[in-house]
mmCIF file of the C-alpha atoms, coordinates in Angstrom:
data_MODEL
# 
_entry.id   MODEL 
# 
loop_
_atom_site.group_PDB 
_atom_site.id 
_atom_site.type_symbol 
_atom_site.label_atom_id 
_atom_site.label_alt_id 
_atom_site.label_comp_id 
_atom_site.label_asym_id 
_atom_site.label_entity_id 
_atom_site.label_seq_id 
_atom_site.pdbx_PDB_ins_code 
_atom_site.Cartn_x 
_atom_site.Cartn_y 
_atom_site.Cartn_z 
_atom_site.occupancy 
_atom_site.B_iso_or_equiv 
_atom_site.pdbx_formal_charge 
_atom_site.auth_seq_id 
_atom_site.auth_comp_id 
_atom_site.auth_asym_id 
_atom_site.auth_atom_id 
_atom_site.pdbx_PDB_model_num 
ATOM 1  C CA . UNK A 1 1  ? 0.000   0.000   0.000  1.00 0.00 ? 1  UNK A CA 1 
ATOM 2  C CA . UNK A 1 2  ? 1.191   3.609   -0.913 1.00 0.00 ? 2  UNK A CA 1 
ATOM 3  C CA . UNK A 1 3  ? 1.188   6.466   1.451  1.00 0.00 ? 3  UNK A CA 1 
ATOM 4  C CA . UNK A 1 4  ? 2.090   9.769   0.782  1.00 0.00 ? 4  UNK A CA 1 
ATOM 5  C CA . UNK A 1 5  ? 3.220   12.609  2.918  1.00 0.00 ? 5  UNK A CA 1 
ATOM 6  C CA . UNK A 1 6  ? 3.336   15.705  1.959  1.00 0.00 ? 6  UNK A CA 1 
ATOM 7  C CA . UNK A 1 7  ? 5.697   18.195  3.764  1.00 0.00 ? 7  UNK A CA 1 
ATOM 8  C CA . UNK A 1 8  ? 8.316   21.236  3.486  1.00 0.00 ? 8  UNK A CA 1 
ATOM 9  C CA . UNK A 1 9  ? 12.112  20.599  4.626  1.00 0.00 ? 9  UNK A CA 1 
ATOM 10 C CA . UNK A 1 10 ? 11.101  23.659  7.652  1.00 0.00 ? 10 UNK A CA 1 
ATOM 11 C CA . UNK A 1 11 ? 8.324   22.191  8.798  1.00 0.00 ? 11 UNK A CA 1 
ATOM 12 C CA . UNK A 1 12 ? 9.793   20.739  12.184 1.00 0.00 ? 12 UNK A CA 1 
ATOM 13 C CA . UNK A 1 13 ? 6.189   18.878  12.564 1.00 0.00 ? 13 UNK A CA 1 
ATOM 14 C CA . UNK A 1 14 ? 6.756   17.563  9.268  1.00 0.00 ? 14 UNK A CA 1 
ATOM 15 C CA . UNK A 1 15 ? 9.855   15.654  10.134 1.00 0.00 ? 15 UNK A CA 1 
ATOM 16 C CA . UNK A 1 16 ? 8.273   14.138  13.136 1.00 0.00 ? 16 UNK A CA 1 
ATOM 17 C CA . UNK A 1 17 ? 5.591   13.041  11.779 1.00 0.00 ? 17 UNK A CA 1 
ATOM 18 C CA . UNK A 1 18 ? 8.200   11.737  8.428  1.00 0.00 ? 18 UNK A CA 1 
ATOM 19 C CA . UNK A 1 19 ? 10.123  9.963   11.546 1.00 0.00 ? 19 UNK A CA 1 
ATOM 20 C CA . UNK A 1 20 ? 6.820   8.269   13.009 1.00 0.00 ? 20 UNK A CA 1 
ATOM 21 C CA . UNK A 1 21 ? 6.220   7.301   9.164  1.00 0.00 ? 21 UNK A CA 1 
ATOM 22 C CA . UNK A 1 22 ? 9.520   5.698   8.416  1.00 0.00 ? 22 UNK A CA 1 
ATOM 23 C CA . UNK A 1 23 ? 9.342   3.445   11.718 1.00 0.00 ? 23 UNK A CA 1 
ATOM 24 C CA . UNK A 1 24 ? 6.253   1.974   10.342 1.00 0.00 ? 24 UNK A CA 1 
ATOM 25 C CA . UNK A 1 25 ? 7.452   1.408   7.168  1.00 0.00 ? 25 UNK A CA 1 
ATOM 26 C CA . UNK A 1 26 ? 10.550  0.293   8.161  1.00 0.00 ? 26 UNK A CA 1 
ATOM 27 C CA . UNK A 1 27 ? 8.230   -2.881  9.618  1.00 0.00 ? 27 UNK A CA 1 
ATOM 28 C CA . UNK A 1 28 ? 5.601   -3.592  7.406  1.00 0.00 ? 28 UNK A CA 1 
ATOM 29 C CA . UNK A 1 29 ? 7.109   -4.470  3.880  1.00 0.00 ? 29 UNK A CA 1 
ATOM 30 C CA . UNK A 1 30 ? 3.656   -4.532  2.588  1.00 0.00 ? 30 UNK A CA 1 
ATOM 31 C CA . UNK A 1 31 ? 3.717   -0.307  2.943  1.00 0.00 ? 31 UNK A CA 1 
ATOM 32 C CA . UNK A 1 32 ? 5.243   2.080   0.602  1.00 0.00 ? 32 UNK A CA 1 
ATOM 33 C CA . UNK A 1 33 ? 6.303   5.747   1.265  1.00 0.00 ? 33 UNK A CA 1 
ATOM 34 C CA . UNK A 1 34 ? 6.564   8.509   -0.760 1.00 0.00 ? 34 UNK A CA 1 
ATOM 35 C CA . UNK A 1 35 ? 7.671   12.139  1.017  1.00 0.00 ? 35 UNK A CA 1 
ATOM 36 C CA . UNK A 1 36 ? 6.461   14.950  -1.571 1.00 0.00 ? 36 UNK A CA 1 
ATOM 37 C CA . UNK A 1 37 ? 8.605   17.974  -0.738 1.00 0.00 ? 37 UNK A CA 1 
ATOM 38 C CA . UNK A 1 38 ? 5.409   20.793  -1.395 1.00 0.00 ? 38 UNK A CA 1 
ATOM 39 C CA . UNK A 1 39 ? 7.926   23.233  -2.672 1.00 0.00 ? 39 UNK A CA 1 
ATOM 40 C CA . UNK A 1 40 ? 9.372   21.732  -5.189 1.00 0.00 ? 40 UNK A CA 1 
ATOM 41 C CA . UNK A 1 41 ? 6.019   20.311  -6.607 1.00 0.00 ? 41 UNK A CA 1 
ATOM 42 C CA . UNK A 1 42 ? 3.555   22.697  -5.845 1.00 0.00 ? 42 UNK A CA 1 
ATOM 43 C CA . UNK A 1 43 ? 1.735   21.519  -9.285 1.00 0.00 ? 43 UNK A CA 1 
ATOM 44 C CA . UNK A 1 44 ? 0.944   17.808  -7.630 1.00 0.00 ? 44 UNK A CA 1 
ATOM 45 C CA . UNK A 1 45 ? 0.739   19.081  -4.296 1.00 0.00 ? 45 UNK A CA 1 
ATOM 46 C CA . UNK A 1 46 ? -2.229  21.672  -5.511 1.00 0.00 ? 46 UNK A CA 1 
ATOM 47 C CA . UNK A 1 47 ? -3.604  18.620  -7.768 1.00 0.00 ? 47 UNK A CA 1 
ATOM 48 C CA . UNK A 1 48 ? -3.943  16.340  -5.014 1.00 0.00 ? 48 UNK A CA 1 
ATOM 49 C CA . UNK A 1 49 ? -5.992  18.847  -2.837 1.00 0.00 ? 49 UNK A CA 1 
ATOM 50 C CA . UNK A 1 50 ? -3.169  19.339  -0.451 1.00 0.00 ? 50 UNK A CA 1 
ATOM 51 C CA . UNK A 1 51 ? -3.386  22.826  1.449  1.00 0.00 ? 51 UNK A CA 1 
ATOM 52 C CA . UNK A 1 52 ? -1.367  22.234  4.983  1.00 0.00 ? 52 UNK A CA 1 
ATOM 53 C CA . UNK A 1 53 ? 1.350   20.466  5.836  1.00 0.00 ? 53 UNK A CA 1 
ATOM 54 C CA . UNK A 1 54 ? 1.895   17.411  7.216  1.00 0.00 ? 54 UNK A CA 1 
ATOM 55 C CA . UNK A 1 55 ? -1.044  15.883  5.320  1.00 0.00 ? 55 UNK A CA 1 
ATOM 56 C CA . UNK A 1 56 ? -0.591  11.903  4.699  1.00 0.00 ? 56 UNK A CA 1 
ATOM 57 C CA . UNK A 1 57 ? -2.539  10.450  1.713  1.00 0.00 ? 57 UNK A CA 1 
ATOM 58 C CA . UNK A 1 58 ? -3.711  7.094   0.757  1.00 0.00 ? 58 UNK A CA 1 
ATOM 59 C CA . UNK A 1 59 ? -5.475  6.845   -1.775 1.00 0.00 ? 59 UNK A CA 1 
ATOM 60 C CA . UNK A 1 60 ? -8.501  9.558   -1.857 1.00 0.00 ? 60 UNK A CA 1 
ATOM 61 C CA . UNK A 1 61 ? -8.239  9.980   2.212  1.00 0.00 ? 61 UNK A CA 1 
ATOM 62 C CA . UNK A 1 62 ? -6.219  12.866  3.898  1.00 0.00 ? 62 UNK A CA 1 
ATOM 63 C CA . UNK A 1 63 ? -4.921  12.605  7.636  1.00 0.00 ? 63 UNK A CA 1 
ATOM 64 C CA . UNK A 1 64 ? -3.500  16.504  8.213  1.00 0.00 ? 64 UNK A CA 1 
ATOM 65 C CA . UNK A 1 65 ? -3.389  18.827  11.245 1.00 0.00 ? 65 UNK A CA 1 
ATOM 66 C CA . UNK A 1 66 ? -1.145  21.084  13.352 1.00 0.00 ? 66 UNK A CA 1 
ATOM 67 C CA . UNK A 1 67 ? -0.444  17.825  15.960 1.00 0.00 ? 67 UNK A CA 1 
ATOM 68 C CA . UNK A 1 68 ? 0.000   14.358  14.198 1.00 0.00 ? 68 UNK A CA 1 
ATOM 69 C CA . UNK A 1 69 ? 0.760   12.157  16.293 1.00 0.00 ? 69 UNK A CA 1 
ATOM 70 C CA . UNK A 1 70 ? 2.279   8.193   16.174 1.00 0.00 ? 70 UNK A CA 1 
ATOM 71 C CA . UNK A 1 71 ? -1.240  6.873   17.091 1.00 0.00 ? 71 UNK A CA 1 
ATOM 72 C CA . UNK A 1 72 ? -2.902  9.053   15.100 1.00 0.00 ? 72 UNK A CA 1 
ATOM 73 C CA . UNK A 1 73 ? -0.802  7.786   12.502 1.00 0.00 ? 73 UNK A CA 1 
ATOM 74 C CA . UNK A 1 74 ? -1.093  4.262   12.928 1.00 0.00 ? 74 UNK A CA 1 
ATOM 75 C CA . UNK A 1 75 ? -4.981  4.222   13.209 1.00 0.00 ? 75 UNK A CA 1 
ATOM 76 C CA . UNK A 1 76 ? -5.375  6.142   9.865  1.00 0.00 ? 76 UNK A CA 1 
ATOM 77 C CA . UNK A 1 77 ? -2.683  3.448   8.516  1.00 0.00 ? 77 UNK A CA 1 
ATOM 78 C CA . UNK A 1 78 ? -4.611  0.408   9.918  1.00 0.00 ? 78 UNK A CA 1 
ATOM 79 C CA . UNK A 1 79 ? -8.144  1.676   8.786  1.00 0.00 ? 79 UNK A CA 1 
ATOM 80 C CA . UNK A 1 80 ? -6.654  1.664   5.297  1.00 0.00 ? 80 UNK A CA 1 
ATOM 81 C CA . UNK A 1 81 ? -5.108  -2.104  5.516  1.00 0.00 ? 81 UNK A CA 1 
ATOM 82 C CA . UNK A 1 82 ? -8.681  -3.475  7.257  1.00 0.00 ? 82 UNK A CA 1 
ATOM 83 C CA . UNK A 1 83 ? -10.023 -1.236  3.655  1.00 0.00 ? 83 UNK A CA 1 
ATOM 84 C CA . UNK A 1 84 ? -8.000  -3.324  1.958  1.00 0.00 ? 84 UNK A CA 1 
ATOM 85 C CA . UNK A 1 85 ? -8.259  -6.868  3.061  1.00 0.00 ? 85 UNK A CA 1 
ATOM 86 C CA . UNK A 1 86 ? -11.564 -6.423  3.011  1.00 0.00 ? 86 UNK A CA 1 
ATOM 87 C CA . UNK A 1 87 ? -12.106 -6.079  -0.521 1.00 0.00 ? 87 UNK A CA 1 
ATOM 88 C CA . UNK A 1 88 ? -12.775 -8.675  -3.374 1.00 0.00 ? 88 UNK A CA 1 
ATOM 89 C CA . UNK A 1 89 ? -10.868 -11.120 -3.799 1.00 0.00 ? 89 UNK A CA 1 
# 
């Protein structure tokens, strides 16, 4: 599954919530992350509805606000994987 966060290199609640993002990844093989720096592609970043920072995307669904935290994180991650297996087979 692909996730998405979109972020700016200044944003220090950006790279925490990049941090909490990476430790996830870094133990579920099944999960793939893509960090969108919003500066240098303001042209997706305005295409895929993005208007704050951090804001983590799967598919059509948006987690963003000022205080992201790990559980926040990992509750919008495992809603999406339930979404998933859940589907046809």
């Amino acid at each position: 599954m692909k996730i998405e966060l979109y972020r700016t290199i200044l944003c220090p609640r950006c790279l925490l919530v990049s941090r909490a993002l990476q430790k996830i990844v870094a133990h579920s093989p099944h999960l793939e992350l893509e960090t969108i720096e919003v500066a240098t592609n303001l042209m997706r970043t305005r295409k895929a509805g993005i208007k704050t920072v951090p804001t983590i995307k799967i598919g059509n669904d948006v987690l963003t606000g000022l205080i992201l935290t790990p559980r926040m994180i990992h509750r919008f991650i495992e809603k999406h994987l339930q979404d998933n297996d859940s589907g046809p087979t």
